[in-house]
C-alpha positions as CSV (number, residue, x, y, z in Angstrom):
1,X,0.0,0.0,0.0
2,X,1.5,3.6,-1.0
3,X,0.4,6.8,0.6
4,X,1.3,10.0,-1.1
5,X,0.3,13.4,0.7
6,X,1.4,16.9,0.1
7,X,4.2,17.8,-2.1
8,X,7.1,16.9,-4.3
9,X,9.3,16.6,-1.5
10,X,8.2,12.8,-0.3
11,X,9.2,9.7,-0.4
12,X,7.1,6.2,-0.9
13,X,6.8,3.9,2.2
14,X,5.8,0.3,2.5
15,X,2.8,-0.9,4.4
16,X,2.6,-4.8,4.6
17,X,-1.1,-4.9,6.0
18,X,-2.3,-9.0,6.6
19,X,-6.0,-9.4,7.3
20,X,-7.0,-12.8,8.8
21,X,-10.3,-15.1,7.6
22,X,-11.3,-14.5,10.6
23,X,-11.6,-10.7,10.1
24,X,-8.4,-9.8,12.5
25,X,-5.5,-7.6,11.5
26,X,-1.9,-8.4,12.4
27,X,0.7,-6.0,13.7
28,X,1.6,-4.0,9.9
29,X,5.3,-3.6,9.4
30,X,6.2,-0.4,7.7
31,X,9.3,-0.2,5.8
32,X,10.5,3.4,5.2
33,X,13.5,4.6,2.6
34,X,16.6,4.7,4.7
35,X,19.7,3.9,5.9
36,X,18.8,4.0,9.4
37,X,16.0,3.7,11.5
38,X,14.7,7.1,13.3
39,X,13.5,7.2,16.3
40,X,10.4,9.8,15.6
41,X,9.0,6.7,13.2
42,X,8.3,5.1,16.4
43,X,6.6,7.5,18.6
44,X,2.6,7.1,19.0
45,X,3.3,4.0,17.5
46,X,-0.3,2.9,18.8
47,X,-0.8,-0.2,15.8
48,X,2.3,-1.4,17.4
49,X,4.2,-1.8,14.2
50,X,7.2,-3.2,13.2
51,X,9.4,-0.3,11.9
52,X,12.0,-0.9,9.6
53,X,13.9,0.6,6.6
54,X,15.9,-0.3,3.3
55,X,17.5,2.4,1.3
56,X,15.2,1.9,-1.2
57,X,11.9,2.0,1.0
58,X,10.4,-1.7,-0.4
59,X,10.3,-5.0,1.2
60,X,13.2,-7.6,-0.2
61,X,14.0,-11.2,1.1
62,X,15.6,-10.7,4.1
63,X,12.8,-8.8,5.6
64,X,10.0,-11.3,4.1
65,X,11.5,-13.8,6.2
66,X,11.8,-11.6,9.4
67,X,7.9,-10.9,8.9
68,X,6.9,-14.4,8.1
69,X,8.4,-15.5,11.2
70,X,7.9,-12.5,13.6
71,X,4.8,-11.1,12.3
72,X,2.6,-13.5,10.9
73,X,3.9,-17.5,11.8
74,X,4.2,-15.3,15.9
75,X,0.7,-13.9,15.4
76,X,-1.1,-16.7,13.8
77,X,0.1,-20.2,15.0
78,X,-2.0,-20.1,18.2
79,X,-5.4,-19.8,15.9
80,X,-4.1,-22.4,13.7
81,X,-4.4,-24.8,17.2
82,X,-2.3,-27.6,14.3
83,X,-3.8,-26.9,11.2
84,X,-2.0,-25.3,8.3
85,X,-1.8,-21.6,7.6
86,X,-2.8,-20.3,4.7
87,X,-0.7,-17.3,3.7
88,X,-1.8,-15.4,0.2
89,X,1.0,-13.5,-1.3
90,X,0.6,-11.1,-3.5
91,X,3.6,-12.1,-5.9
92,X,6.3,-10.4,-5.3
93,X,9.9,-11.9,-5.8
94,X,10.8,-11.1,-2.4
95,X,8.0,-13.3,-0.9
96,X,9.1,-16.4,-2.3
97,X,12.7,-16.8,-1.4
98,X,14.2,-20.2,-0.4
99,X,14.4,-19.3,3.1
100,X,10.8,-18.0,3.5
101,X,9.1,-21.1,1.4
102,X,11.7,-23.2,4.3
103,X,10.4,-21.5,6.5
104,X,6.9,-21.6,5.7
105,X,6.9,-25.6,4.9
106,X,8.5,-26.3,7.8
107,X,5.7,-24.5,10.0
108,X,2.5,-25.8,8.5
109,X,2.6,-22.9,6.4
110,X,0.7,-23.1,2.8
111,X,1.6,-20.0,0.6
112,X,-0.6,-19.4,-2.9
């Protein structure tokens, strides 16, 4: 998802939004253009968010497989009480890397 408010001086951030069958929203993780994580992106950070960055401001592979794990497998396993996950993906590259499609087969985790 891409905001774009005022401006020519802005720059694009990432919003990884995961809305469960059963109508719950996981913890977003926002991904802003940087080198280096500022601590103003953090206050009132109410959605309890996880706040990251990349230089250019987009999700890659590394940080598919921290969100998998931290954000979704963390937030999800308990209502999966055993059953598989079902994880829809939208397509990108980054999203199916070897070490997130490990991941996710390893954990009962089926990704379309």
């Amino acid at each position: 998802m891409q905001h774009k408010q005022g401006g020519a001086n802005c720059e694009n951030v990432t919003a990884l939004v995961t809305i469960c069958a059963d109508g719950s929203v996981l913890q977003p993780m926002i991904i802003y253009k940087g080198k280096n994580i500022m601590k103003k992106w953090g206050e009132n950070n109410v959605l309890k968010a996880m706040i990251t960055c990349l230089p250019n401001g987009w999700t890659d592979g590394e940080l598919a497989g921290q969100w998998i794990e931290h954000n979704f497998d963390h937030q999800t396993k308990y209502k999966a009480a055993g059953q598989p996950q079902i994880l829809l993906l939208n397509g990108h590259s980054s999203h199916y890397t070897h070490e997130v499609l490990c991941y996710a087969c390893q954990n009962n985790i089926i990704t379309e």
